[in-house]
C-alpha positions in Angstrom: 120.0 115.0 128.8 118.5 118.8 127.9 114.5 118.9 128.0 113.7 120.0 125.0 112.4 124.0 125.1 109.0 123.5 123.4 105.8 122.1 124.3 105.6 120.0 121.1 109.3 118.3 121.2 108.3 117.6 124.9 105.1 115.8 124.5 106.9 114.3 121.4 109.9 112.9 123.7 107.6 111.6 126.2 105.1 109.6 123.8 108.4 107.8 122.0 109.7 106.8 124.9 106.0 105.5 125.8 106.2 104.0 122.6 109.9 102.4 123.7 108.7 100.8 126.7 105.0 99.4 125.3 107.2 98.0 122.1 109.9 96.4 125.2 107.0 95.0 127.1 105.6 93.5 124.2 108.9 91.9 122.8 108.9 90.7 126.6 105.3 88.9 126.2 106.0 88.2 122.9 108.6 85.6 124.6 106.1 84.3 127.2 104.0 82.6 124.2 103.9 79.7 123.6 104.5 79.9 119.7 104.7 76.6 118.0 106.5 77.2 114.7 108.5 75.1 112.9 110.6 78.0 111.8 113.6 78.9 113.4 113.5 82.8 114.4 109.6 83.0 113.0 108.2 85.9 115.5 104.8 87.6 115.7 106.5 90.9 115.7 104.5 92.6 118.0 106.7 94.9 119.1 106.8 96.4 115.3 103.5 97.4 115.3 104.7 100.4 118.0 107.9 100.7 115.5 105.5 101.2 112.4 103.2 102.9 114.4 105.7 105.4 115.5 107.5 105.8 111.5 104.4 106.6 110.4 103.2 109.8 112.6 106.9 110.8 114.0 108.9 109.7 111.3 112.4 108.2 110.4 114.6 109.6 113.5 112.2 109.2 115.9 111.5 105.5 115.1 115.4 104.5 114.7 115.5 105.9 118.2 112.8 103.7 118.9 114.2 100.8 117.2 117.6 100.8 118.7 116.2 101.2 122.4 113.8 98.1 121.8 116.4 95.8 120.1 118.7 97.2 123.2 116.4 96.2 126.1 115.4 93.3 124.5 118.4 91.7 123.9 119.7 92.6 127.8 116.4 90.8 128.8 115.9 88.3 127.0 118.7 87.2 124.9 122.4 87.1 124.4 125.1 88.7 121.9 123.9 87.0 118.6 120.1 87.9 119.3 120.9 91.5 119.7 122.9 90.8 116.5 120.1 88.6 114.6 117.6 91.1 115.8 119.5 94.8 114.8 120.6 93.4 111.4 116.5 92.5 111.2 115.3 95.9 112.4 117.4 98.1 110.9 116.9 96.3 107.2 113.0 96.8 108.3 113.6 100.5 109.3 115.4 101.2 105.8 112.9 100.0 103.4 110.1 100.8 105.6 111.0 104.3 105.8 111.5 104.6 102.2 108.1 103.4 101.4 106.1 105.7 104.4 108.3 108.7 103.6 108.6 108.6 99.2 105.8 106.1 98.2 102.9 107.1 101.1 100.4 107.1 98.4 101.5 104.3 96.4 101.9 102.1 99.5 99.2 100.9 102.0 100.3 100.9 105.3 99.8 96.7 104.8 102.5 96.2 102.3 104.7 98.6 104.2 104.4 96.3 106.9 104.8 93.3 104.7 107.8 94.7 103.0 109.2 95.6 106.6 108.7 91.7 107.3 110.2 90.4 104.8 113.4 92.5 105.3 113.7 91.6 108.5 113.8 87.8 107.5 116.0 88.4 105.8 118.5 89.9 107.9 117.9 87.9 110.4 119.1 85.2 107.8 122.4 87.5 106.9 123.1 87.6 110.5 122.4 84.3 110.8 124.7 82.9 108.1 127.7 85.1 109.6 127.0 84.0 113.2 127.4 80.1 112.0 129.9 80.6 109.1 127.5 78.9 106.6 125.0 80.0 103.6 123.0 76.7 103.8 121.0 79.1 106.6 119.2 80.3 103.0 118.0 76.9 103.1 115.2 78.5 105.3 114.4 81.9 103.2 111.0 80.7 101.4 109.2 79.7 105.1 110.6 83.2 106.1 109.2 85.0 103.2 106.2 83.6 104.5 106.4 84.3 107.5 107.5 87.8 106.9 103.9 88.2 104.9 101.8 86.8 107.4 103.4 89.1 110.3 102.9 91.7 108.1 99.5 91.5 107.4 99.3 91.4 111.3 101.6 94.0 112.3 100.0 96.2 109.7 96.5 95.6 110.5 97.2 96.1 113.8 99.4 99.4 113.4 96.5 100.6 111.4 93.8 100.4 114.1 96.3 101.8 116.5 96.9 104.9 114.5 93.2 105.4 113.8 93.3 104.9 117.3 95.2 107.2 119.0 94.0 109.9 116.0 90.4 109.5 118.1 92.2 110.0 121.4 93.9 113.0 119.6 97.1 111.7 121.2 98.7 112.0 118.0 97.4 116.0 117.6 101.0 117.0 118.0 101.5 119.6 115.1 104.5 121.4 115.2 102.8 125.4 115.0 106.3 126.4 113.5 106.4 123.5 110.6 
């Protein structure tokens, strides 16, 4: 892989991939607890708030990058073939609307219901994938709890995607102007 020639894409390249590897770790932990919920593929999302987190100051390219190197690593560590699956058809629903919201509707939108939107999506291609994977629609059966559960991750994940930004705006981490843009 070429280094990219500038300082900017550089420091760029080398925060997404930190981004890749906090959002991996946290899908990882994510796993270790011990989350009681009655419904089936109802997650915390915690790796999304790096996702959100890293559509929102890097934008759309950057954060599919992001997304497919997560739902990659994940999968290999945690999961099998129809995870990756469940989880991709998820993310990249997530990514789509998501985007669309931070990039055309930034002011109309709070970062909040971005998140929320992004949850919800995800539901429900989890369910899509779902429904293909076992040959059945009855799987829909489950889309209200999702909904649900989509807004209440959403409300986390954005919250907490929020705090990071504001965050890492202190630390000036995020200070990455492009002088030629």
């Amino acid at each position: 892989m070429r280094l990219p020639p500038d300082q900017y894409q550089l420091r760029r390249l080398i925060i997404v991939s930190m981004f890749a590897s906090l959002a991996v770790v946290l899908g990882v932990v994510e796993a270790l607890i011990p989350f009681t919920v009655t419904i089936p593929g109802a997650k915390l999302g915690l790796g999304n708030i790096v996702v959100l987190t890293c559509l929102v100051c890097f934008g759309g390219k950057d954060a599919l990058l992001l997304i497919f190197i997560k739902t990659l690593l994940t999968a290999f560590i945690l999961g099998s073939f129809s995870t990756f699956l469940f989880s991709v058809l998820g993310a990249l629903g997530s990514f789509m609307i998501m985007n669309i919201m931070v990039r055309f509707g930034a002011k109309q939108f709070s970062l909040m219901m971005t998140s929320v939107m992004g949850g919800i999506v995800h539901n429900l291609g989890q369910l899509l994938a779902a429904s293909i994977v076992l040959g059945t629609a009855k799987i829909f059966y489950y889309l209200p709890f999702l909904l649900l559960a989509g807004i209440a991750t959403g409300i986390f994940v954005g919250a907490a995607s929020s705090h990071l930004i504001q965050s890492l705006n202190r630390l000036q981490l995020l200070a990455l102007r492009n002088p030629q843009s």
